[in-house]
PQR file of N, CA, C, O and H, with PARSE charges and radii, in Angstrom:
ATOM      1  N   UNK A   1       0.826  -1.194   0.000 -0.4000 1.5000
ATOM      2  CA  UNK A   1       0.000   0.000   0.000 -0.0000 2.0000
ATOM      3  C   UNK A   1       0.868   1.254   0.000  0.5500 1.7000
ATOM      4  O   UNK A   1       0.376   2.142  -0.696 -0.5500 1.4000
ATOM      5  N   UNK A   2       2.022   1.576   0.586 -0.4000 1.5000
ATOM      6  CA  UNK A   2       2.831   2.237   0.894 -0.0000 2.0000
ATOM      7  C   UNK A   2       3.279   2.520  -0.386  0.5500 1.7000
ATOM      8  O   UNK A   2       3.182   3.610  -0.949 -0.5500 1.4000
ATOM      9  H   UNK A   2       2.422   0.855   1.151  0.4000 1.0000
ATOM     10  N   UNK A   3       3.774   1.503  -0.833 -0.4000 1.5000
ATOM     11  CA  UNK A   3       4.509   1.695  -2.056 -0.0000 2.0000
ATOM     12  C   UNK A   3       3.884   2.099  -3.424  0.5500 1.7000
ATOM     13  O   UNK A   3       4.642   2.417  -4.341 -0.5500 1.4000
ATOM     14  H   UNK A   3       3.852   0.617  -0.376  0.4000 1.0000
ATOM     15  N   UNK A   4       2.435   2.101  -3.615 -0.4000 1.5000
ATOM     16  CA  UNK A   4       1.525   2.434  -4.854 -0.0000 2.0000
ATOM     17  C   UNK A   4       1.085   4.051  -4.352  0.5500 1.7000
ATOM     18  O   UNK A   4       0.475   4.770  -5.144 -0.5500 1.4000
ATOM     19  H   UNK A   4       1.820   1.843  -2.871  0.4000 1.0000
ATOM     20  N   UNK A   5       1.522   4.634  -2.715 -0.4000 1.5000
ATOM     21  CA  UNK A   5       1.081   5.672  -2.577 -0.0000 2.0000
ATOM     22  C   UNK A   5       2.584   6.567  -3.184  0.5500 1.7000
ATOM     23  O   UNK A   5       2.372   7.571  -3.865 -0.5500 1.4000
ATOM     24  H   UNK A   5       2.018   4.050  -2.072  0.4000 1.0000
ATOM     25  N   UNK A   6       3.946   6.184  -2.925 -0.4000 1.5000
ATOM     26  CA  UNK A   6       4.926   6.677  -3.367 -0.0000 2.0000
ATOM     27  C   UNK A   6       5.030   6.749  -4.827  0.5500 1.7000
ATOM     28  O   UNK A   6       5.364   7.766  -5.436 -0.5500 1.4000
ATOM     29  H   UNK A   6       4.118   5.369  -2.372  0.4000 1.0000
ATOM     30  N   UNK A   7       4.750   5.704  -5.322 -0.4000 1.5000
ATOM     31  CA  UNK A   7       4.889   5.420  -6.756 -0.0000 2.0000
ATOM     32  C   UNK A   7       3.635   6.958  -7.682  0.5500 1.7000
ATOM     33  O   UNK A   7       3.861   7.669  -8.661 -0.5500 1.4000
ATOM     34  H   UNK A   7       4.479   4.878  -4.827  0.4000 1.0000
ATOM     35  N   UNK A   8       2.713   6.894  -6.978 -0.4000 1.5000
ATOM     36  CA  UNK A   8       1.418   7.664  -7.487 -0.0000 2.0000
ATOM     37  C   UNK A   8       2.212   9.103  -7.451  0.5500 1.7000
ATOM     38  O   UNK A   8       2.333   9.817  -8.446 -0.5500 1.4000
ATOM     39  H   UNK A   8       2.529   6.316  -6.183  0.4000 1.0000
ATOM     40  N   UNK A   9       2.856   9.490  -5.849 -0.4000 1.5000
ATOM     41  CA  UNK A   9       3.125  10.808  -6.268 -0.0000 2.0000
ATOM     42  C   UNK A   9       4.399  11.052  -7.116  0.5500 1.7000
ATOM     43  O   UNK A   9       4.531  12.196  -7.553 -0.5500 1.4000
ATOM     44  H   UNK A   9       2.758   8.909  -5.041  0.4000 1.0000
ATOM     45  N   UNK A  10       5.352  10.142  -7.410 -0.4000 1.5000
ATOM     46  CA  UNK A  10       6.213  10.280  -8.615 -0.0000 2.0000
ATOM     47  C   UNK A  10       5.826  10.289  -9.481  0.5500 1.7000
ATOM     48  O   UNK A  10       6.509  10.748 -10.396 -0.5500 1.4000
ATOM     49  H   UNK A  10       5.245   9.213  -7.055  0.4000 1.0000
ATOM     50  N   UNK A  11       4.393   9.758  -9.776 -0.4000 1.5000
ATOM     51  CA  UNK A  11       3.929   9.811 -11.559 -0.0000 2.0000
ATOM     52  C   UNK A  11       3.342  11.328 -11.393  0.5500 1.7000
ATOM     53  O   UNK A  11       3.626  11.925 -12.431 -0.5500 1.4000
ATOM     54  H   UNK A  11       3.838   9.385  -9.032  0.4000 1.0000
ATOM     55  N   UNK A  12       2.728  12.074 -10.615 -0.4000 1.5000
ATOM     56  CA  UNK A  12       2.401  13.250 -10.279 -0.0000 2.0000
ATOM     57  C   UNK A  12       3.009  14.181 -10.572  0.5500 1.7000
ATOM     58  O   UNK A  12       2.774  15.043 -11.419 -0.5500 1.4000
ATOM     59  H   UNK A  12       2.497  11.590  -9.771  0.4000 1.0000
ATOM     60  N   UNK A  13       4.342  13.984  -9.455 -0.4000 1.5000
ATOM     61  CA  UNK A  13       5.078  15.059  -9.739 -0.0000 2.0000
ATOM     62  C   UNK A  13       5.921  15.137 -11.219  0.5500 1.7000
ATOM     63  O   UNK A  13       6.107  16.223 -11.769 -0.5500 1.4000
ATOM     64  H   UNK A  13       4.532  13.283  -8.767  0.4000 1.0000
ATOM     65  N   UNK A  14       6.411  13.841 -11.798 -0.4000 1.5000
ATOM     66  CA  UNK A  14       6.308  13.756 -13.043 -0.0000 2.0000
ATOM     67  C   UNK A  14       5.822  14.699 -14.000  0.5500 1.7000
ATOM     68  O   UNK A  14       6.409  15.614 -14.579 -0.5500 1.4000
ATOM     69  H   UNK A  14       6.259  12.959 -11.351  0.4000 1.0000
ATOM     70  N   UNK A  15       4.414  14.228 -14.070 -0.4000 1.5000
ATOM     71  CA  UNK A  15       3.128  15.202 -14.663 -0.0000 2.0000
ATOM     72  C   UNK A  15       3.018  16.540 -14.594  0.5500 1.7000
ATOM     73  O   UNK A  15       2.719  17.277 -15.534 -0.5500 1.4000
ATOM     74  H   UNK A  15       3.938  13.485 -13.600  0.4000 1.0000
ATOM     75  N   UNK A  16       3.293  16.908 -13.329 -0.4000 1.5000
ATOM     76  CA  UNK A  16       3.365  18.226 -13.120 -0.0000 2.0000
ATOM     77  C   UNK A  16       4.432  18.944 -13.482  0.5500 1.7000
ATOM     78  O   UNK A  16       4.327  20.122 -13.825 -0.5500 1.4000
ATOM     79  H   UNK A  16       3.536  16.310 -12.565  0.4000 1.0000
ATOM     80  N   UNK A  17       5.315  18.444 -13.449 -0.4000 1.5000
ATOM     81  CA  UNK A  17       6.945  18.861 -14.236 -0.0000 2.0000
ATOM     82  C   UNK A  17       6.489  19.437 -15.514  0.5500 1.7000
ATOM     83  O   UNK A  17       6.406  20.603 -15.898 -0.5500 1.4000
ATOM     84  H   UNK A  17       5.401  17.488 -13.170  0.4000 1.0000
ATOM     85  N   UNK A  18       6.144  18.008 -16.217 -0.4000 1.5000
ATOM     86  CA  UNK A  18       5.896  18.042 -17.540 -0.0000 2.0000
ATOM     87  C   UNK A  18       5.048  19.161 -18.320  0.5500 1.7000
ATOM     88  O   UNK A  18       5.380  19.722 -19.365 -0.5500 1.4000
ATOM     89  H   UNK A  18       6.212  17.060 -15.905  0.4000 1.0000
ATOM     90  N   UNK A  19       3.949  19.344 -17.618 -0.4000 1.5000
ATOM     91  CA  UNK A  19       2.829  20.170 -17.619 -0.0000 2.0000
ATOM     92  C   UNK A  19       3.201  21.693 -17.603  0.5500 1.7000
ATOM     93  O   UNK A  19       2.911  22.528 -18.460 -0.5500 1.4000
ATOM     94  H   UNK A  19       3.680  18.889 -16.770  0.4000 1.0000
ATOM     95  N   UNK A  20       4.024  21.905 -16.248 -0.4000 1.5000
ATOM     96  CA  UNK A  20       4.331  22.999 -16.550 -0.0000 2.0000
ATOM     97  C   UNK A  20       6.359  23.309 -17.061  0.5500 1.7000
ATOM     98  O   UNK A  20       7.196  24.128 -16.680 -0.5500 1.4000
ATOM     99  H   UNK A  20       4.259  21.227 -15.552  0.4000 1.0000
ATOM    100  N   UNK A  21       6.370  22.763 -17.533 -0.4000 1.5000
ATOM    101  CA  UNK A  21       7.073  22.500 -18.876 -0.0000 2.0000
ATOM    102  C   UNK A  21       6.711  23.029 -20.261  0.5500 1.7000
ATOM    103  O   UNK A  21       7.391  23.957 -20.700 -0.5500 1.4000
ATOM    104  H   UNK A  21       5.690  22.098 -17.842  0.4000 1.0000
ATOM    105  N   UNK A  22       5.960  22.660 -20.814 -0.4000 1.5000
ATOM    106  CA  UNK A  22       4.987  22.895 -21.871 -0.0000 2.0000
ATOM    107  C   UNK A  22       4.585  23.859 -21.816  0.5500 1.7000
ATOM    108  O   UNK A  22       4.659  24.682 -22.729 -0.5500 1.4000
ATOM    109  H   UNK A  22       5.407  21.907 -20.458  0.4000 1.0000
ATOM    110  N   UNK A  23       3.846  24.105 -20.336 -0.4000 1.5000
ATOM    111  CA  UNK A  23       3.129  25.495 -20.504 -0.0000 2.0000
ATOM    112  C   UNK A  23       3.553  27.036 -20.575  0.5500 1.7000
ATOM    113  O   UNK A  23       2.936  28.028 -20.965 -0.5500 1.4000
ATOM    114  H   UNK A  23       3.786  23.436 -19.595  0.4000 1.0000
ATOM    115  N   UNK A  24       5.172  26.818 -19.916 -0.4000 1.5000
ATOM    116  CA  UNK A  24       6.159  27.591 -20.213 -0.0000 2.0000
ATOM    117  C   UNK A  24       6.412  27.796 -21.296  0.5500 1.7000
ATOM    118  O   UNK A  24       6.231  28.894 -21.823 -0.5500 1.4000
ATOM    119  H   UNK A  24       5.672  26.012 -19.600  0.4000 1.0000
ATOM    120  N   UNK A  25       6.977  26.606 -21.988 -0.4000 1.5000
ATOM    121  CA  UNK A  25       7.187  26.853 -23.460 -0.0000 2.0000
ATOM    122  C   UNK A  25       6.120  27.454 -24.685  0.5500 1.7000
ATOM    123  O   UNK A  25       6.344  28.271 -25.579 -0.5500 1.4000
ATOM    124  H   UNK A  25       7.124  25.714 -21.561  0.4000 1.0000
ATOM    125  N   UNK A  26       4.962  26.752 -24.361 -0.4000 1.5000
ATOM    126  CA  UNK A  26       3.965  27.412 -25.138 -0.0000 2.0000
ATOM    127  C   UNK A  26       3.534  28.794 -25.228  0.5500 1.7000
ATOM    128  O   UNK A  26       2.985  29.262 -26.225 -0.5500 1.4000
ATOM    129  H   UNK A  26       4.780  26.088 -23.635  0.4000 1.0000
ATOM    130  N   UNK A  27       3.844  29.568 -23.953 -0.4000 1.5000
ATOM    131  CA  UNK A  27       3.362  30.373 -23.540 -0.0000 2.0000
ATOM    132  C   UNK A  27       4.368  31.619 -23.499  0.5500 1.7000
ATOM    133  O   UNK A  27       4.223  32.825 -23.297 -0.5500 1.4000
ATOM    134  H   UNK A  27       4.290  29.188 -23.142  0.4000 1.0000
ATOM    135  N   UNK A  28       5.353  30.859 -23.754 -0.4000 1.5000
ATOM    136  CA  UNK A  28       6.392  31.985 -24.100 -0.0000 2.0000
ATOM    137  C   UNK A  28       7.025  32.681 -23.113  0.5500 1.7000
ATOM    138  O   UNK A  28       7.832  33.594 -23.290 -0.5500 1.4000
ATOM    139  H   UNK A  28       5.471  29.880 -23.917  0.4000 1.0000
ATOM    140  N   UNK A  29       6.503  32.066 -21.660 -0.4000 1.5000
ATOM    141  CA  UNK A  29       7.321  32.471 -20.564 -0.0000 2.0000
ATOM    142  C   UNK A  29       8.541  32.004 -20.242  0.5500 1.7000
ATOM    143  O   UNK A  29       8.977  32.644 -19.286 -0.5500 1.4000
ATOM    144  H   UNK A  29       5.848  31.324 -21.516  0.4000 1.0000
ATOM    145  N   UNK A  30       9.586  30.838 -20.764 -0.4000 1.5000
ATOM    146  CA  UNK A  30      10.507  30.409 -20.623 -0.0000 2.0000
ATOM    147  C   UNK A  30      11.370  31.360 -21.186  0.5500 1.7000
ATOM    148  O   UNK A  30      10.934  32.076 -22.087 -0.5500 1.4000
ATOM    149  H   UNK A  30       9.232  30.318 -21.541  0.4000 1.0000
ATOM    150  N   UNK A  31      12.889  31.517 -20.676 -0.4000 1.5000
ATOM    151  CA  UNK A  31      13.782  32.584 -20.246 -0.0000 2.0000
ATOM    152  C   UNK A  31      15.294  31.844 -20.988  0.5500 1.7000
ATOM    153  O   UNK A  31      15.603  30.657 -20.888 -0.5500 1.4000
ATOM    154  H   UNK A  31      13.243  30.935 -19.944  0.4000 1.0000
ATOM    155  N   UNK A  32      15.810  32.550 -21.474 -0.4000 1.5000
ATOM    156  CA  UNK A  32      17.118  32.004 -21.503 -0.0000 2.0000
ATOM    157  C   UNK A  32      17.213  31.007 -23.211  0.5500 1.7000
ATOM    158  O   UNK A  32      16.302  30.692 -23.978 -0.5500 1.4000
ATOM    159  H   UNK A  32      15.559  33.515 -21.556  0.4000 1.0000
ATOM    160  N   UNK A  33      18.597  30.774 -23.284 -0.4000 1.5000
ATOM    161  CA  UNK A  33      18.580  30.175 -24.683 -0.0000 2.0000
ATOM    162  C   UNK A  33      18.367  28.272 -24.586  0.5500 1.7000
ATOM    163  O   UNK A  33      18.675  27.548 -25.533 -0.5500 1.4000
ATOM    164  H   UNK A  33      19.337  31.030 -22.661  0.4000 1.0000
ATOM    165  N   UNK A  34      17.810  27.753 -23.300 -0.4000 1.5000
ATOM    166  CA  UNK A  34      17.373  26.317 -23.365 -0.0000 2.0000
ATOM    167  C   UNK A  34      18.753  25.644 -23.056  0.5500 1.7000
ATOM    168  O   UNK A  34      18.767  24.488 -22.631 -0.5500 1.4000
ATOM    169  H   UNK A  34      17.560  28.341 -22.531  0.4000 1.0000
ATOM    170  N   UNK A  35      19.922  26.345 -23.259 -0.4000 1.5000
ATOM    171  CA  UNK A  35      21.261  25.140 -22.683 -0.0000 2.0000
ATOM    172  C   UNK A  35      21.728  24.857 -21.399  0.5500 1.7000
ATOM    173  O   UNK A  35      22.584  24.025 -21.099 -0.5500 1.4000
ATOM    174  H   UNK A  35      19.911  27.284 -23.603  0.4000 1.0000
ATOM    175  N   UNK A  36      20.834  25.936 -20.337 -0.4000 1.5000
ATOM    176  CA  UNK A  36      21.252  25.271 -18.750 -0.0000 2.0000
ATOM    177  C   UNK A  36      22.277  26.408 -18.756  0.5500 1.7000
ATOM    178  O   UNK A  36      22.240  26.669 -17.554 -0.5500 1.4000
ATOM    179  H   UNK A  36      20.139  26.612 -20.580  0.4000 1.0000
ATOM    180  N   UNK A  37      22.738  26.853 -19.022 -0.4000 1.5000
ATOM    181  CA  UNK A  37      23.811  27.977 -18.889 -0.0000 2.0000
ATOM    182  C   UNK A  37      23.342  29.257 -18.014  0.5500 1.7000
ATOM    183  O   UNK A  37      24.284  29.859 -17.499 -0.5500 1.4000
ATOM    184  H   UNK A  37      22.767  26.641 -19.998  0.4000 1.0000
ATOM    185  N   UNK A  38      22.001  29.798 -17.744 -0.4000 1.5000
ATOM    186  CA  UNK A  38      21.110  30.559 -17.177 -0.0000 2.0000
ATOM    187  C   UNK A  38      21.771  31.604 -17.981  0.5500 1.7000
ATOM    188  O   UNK A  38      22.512  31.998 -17.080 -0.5500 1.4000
ATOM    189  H   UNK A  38      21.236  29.309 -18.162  0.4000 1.0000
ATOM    190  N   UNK A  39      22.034  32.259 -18.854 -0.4000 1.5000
ATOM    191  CA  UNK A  39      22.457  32.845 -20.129 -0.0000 2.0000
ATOM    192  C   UNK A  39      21.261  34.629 -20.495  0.5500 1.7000
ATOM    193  O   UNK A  39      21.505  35.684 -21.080 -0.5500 1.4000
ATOM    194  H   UNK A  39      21.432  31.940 -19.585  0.4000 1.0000
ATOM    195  N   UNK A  40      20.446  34.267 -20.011 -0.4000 1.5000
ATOM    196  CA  UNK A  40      18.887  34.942 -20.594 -0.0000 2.0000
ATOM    197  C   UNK A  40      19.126  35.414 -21.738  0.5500 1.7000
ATOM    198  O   UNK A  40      18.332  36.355 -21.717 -0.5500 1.4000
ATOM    199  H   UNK A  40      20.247  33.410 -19.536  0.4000 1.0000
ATOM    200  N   UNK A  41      19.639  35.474 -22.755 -0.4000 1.5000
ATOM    201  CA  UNK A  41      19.549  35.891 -24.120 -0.0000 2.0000
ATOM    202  C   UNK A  41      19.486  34.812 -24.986  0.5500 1.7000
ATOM    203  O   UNK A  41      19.645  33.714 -24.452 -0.5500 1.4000
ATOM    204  H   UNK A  41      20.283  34.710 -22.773  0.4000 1.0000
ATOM    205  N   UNK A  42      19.322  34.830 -26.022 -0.4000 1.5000
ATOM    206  CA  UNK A  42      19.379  33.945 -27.132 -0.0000 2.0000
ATOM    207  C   UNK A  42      20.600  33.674 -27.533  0.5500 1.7000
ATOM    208  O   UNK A  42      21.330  34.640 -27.309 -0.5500 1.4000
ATOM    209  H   UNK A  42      19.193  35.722 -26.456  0.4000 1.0000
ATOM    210  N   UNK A  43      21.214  32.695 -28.082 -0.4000 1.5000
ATOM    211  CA  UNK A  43      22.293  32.721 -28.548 -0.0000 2.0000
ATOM    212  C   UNK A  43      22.140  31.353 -30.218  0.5500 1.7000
ATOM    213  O   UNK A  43      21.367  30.419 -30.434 -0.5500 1.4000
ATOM    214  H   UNK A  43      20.621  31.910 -28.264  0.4000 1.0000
ATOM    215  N   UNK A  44      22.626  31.599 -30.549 -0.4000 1.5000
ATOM    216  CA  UNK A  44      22.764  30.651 -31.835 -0.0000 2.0000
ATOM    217  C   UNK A  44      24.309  29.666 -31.890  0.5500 1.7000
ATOM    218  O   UNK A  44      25.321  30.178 -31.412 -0.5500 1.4000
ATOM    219  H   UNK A  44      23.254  32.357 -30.374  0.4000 1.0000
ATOM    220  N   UNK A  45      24.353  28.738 -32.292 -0.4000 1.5000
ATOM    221  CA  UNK A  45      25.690  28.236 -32.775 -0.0000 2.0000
ATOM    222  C   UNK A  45      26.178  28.832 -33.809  0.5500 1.7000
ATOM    223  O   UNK A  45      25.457  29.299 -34.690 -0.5500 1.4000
ATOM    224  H   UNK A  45      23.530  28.323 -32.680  0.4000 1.0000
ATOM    225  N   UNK A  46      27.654  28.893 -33.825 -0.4000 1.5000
ATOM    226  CA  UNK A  46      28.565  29.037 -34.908 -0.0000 2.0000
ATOM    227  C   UNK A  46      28.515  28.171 -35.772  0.5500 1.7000
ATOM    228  O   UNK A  46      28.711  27.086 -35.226 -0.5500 1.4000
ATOM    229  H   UNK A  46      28.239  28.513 -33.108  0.4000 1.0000
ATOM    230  N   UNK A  47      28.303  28.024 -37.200 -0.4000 1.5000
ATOM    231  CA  UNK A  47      28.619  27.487 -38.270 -0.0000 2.0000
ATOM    232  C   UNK A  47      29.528  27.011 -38.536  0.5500 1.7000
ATOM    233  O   UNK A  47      30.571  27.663 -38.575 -0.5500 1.4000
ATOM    234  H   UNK A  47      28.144  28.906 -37.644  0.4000 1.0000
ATOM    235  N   UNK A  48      29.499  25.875 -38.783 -0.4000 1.5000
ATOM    236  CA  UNK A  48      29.975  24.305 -39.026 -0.0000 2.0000
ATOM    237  C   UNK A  48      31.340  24.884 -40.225  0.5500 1.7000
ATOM    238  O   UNK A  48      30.933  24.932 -41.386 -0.5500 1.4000
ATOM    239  H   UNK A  48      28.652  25.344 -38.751  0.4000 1.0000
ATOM    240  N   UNK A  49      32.812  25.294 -40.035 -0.4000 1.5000
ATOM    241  CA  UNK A  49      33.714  25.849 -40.381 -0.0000 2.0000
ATOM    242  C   UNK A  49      34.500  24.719 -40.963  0.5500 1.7000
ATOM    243  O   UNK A  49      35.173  25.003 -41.954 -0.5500 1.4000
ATOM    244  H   UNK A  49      33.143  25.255 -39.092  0.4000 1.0000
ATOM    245  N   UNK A  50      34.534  23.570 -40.555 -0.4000 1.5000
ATOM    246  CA  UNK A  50      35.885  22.730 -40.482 -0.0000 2.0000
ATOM    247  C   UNK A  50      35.408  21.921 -41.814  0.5500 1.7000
ATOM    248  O   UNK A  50      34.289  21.423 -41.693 -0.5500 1.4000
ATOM    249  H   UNK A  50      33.987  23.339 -39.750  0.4000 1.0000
ATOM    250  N   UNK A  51      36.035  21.708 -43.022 -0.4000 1.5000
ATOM    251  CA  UNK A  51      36.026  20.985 -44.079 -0.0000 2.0000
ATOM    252  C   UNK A  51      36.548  19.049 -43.830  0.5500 1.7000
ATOM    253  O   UNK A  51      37.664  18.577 -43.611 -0.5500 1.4000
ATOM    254  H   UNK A  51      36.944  22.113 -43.120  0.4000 1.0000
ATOM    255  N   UNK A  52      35.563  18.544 -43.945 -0.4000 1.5000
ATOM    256  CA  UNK A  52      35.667  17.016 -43.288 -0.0000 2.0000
ATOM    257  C   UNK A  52      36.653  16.410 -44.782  0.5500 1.7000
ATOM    258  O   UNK A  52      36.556  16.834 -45.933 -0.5500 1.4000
ATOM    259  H   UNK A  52      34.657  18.928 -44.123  0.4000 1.0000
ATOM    260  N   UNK A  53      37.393  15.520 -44.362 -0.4000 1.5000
ATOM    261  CA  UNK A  53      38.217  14.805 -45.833 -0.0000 2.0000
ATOM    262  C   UNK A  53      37.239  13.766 -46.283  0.5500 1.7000
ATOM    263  O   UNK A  53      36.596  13.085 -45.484 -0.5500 1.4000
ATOM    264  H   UNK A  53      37.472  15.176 -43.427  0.4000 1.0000
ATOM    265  N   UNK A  54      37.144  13.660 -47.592 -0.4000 1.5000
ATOM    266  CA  UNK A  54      36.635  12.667 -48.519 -0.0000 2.0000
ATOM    267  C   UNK A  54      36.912  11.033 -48.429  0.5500 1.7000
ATOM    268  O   UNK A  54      37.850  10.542 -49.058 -0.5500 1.4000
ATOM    269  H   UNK A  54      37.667  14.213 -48.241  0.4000 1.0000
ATOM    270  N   UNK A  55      36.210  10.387 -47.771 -0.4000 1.5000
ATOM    271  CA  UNK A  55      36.780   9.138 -47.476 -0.0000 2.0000
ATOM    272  C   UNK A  55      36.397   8.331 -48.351  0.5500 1.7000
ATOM    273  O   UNK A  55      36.662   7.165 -48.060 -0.5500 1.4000
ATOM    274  H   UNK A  55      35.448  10.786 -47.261  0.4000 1.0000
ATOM    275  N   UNK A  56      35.769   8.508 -49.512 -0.4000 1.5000
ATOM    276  CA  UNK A  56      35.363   7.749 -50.082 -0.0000 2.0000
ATOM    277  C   UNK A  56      36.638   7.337 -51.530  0.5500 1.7000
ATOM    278  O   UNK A  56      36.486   6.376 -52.285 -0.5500 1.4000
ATOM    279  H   UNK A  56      35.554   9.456 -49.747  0.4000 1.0000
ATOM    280  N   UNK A  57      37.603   8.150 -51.593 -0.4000 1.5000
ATOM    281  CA  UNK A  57      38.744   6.982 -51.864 -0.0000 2.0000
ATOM    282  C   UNK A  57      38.599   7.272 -53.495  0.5500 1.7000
ATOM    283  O   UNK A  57      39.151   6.595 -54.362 -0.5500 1.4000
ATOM    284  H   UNK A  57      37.726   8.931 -50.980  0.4000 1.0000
ATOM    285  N   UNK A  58      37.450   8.808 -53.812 -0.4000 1.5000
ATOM    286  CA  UNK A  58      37.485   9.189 -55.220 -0.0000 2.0000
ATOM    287  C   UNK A  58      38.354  10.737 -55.203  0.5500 1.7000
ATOM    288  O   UNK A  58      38.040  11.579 -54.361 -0.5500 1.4000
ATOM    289  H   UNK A  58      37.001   9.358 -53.108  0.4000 1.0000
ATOM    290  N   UNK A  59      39.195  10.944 -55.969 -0.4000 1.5000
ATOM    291  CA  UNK A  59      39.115  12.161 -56.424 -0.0000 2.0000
ATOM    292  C   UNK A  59      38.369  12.827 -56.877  0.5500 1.7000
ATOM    293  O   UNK A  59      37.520  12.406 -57.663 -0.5500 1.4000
ATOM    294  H   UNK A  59      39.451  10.261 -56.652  0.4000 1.0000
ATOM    295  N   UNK A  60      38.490  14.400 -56.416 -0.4000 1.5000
ATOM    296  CA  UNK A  60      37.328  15.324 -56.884 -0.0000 2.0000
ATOM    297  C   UNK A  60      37.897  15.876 -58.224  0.5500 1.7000
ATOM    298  O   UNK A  60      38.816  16.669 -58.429 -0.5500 1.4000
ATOM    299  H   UNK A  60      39.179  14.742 -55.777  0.4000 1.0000
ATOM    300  N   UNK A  61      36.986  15.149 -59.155 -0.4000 1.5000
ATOM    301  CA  UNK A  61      37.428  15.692 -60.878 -0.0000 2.0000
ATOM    302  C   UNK A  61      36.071  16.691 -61.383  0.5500 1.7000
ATOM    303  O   UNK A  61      34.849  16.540 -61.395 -0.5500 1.4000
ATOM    304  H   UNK A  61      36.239  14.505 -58.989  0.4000 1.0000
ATOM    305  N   UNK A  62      36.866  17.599 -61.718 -0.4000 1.5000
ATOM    306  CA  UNK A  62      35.755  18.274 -62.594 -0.0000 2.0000
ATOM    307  C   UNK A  62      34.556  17.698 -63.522  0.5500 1.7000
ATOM    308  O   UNK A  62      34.531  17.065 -64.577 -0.5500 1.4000
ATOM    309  H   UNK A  62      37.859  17.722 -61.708  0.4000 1.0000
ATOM    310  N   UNK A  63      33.399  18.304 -62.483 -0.4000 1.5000
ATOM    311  CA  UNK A  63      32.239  17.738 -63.831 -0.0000 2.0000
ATOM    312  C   UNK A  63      32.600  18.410 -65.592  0.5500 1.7000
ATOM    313  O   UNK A  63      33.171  19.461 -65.884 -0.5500 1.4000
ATOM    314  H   UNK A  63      33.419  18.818 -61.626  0.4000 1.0000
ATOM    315  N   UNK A  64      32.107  17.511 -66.375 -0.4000 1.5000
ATOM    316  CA  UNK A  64      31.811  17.990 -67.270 -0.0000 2.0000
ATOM    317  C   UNK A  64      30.192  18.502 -67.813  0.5500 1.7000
ATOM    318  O   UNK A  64      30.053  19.052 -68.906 -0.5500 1.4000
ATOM    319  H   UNK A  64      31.643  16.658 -66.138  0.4000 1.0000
TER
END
Protein backbone atom coordinates (compact mmCIF):
# COMPACT_ATOMS: atom_id res chain seq x y z
CA UNK A 1 0.00 0.00 0.00
CA UNK A 2 2.83 2.24 0.89
CA UNK A 3 4.51 1.69 -2.06
CA UNK A 4 1.52 2.43 -4.85
CA UNK A 5 1.08 5.67 -2.58
CA UNK A 6 4.93 6.68 -3.37
CA UNK A 7 4.89 5.42 -6.76
CA UNK A 8 1.42 7.66 -7.49
CA UNK A 9 3.13 10.81 -6.27
CA UNK A 10 6.21 10.28 -8.62
CA UNK A 11 3.93 9.81 -11.56
CA UNK A 12 2.40 13.25 -10.28
CA UNK A 13 5.08 15.06 -9.74
CA UNK A 14 6.31 13.76 -13.04
CA UNK A 15 3.13 15.20 -14.66
CA UNK A 16 3.37 18.23 -13.12
CA UNK A 17 6.95 18.86 -14.24
CA UNK A 18 5.90 18.04 -17.54
CA UNK A 19 2.83 20.17 -17.62
CA UNK A 20 4.33 23.00 -16.55
CA UNK A 21 7.07 22.50 -18.88
CA UNK A 22 4.99 22.89 -21.87
CA UNK A 23 3.13 25.49 -20.50
CA UNK A 24 6.16 27.59 -20.21
CA UNK A 25 7.19 26.85 -23.46
CA UNK A 26 3.97 27.41 -25.14
CA UNK A 27 3.36 30.37 -23.54
CA UNK A 28 6.39 31.99 -24.10
CA UNK A 29 7.32 32.47 -20.56
CA UNK A 30 10.51 30.41 -20.62
CA UNK A 31 13.78 32.58 -20.25
CA UNK A 32 17.12 32.00 -21.50
CA UNK A 33 18.58 30.18 -24.68
CA UNK A 34 17.37 26.32 -23.37
CA UNK A 35 21.26 25.14 -22.68
CA UNK A 36 21.25 25.27 -18.75
CA UNK A 37 23.81 27.98 -18.89
CA UNK A 38 21.11 30.56 -17.18
CA UNK A 39 22.46 32.85 -20.13
CA UNK A 40 18.89 34.94 -20.59
CA UNK A 41 19.55 35.89 -24.12
CA UNK A 42 19.38 33.94 -27.13
CA UNK A 43 22.29 32.72 -28.55
CA UNK A 44 22.76 30.65 -31.83
CA UNK A 45 25.69 28.24 -32.78
CA UNK A 46 28.57 29.04 -34.91
CA UNK A 47 28.62 27.49 -38.27
CA UNK A 48 29.98 24.30 -39.03
CA UNK A 49 33.71 25.85 -40.38
CA UNK A 50 35.89 22.73 -40.48
CA UNK A 51 36.03 20.99 -44.08
CA UNK A 52 35.67 17.02 -43.29
CA UNK A 53 38.22 14.81 -45.83
CA UNK A 54 36.63 12.67 -48.52
CA UNK A 55 36.78 9.14 -47.48
CA UNK A 56 35.36 7.75 -50.08
CA UNK A 57 38.74 6.98 -51.86
CA UNK A 58 37.49 9.19 -55.22
CA UNK A 59 39.12 12.16 -56.42
CA UNK A 60 37.33 15.32 -56.88
CA UNK A 61 37.43 15.69 -60.88
CA UNK A 62 35.76 18.27 -62.59
CA UNK A 63 32.24 17.74 -63.83
CA UNK A 64 31.81 17.99 -67.27
Amino acid sequence: MLENIILWLIIAGAALYCGRTIYRTLSGRSRGCGCGCDCGEERTSPPLQQKFPDLTGKKDKPRD
